[in-house]
N, C-alpha and C positions, 0 to 999 in steps of 0.2 A: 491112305485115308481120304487124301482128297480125291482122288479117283471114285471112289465109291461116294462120294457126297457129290460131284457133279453125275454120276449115271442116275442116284436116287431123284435130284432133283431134275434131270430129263425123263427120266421116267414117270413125276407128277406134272410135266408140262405136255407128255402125251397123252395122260390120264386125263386132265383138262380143256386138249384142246382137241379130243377125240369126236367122231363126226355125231355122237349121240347129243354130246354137250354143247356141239352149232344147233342141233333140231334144238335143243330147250330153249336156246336165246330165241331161237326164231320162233320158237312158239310165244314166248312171251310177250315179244314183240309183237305179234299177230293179234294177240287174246287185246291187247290197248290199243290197236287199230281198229276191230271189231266194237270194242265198244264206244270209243269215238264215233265211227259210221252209223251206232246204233242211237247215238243221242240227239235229241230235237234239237236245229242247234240255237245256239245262246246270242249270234251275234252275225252281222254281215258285215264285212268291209268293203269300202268303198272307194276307191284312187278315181278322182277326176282331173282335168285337165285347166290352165290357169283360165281358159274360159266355162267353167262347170260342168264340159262334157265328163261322163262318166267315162272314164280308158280301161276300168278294170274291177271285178267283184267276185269277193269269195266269203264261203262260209269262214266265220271264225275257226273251227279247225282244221281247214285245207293244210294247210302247213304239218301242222302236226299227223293228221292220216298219212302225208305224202312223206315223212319221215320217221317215222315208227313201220308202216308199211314196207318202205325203201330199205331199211335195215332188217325189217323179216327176210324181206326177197335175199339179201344179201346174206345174211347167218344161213337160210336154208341151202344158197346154192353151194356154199363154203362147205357145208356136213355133207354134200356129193364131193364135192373134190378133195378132202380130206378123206374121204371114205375109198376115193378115188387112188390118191397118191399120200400114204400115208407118211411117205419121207419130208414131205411137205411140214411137217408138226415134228421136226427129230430137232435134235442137238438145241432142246431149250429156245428155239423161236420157229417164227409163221415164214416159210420161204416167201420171195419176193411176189410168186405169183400169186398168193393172199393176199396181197398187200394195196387192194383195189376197194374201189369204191363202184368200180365200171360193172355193174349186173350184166350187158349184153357181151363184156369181154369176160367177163368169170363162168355166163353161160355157156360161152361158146367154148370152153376148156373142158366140159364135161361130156362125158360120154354115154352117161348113167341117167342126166338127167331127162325127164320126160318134156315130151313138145316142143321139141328143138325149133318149132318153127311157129308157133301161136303163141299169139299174145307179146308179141316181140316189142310192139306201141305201147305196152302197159309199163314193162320192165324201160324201154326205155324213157318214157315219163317220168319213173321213180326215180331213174339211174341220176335223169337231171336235176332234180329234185336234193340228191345226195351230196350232188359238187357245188349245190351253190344254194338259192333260196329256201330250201328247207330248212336248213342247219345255220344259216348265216343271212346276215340281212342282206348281203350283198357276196357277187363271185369275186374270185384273186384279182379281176380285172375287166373293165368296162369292156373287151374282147371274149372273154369268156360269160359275162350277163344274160342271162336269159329272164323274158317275164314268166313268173310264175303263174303256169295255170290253173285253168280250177277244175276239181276233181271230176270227172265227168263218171257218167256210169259205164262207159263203155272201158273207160281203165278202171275203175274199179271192178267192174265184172271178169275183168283179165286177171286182176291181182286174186280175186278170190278163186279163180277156175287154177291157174299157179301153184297157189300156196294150197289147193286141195290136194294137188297130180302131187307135188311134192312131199306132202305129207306120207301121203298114200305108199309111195315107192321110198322113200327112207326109213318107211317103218317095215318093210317089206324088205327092202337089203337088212339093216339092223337085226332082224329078228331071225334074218337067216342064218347064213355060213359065217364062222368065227371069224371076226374082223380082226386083224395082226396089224397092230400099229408098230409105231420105233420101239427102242428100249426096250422091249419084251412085254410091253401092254398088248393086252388083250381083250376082247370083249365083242358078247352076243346080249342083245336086249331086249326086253319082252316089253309088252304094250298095253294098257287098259285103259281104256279114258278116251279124249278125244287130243290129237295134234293136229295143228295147223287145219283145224274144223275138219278133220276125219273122225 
């Protein structure tokens, strides 16, 4: 009996942590990026210096684009390498090599995913963004600190051409050849709507 109560419940941790169910995080995450970028925005901050120089300015939601964004990039590239290496999602957790935060080290594990080589300054923008002033007001350590930049169009226009190529090719595996996860999950997915602005 407990045999078959731990397969059942690896069987719903591969059901959930299958490469379709990283595309929906990272879509969602994407649709609240998008609309952040798409609002006028409400506020500037401003860090000066103890003589009134200005040292630093961002829209009020720099922070938040650069970490809703940084976690799409991250959930989309995860449903490549779970789609990738589905052993990665077996026996009821995320192998170790999930277990990042790093976009330009989780990219460079995949083989599937598209533009191995563009846009590399977007992702890693975000990537910093995810170890430290995005998510936190400060890094683990005055050696690891970085200043927080402000969103330029030229990493946002990375992040949107990204999360389009990705969308595109994970609805494209998906929808193809039956995808064999651990436990004996399985699954092909069909698509109507738009992901990750496809």
């Amino acid at each position: 009996m407990a045999k078959r109560r731990e397969q059942d419940v690896n069987y719903q941790f591969a059901m959930d942590a299958n490469p379709h169910s990283w595309l929906l995080a990272a879509d969602s995450l994407h649709l609240q990026a998008i609309a952040l970028a798409s609002k006028d925005p409400k506020g500037l901050l401003i860090q000066r210096d103890g003589q009134g120089r200005v040292i630093g300015q961002w829209d009020e939601s720099n922070k938040a684009r650069f970490l809703l964004g940084g976690f799409a990039l991250e959930n989309a590239i995860k449903a490549f390498l779970v789609y990738e290496h589905p052993h990665w999602i077996s026996n009821g957790r995320l192998a170790k090599n999930l277990r990042s935060h790093s976009l330009t080290g989780l990219h460079a594990q995949s083989t599937l995913i598209p533009y191995k080589t563009r846009h590399r300054g977007a992702l890693a923008a975000f990537e910093q963004g995810l170890e430290s002033w995005a998510r936190y007001p400060c890094a683990l350590s005055v050696e690891e600190s970085e200043p927080e930049p402000a969103m330029t169009a030229a990493i946002w226009t990375g992040y949107i051409f990204l999360m389009r190529a990705y969308g595109r090719r994970l609805q494209q595996l998906l929808s193809g050849k039956l995808w064999e996860g651990p436990h004996g999950f399985k699954g092909r997915w069909t698509f109507s709507g738009e992901f990750l602005s496809v």
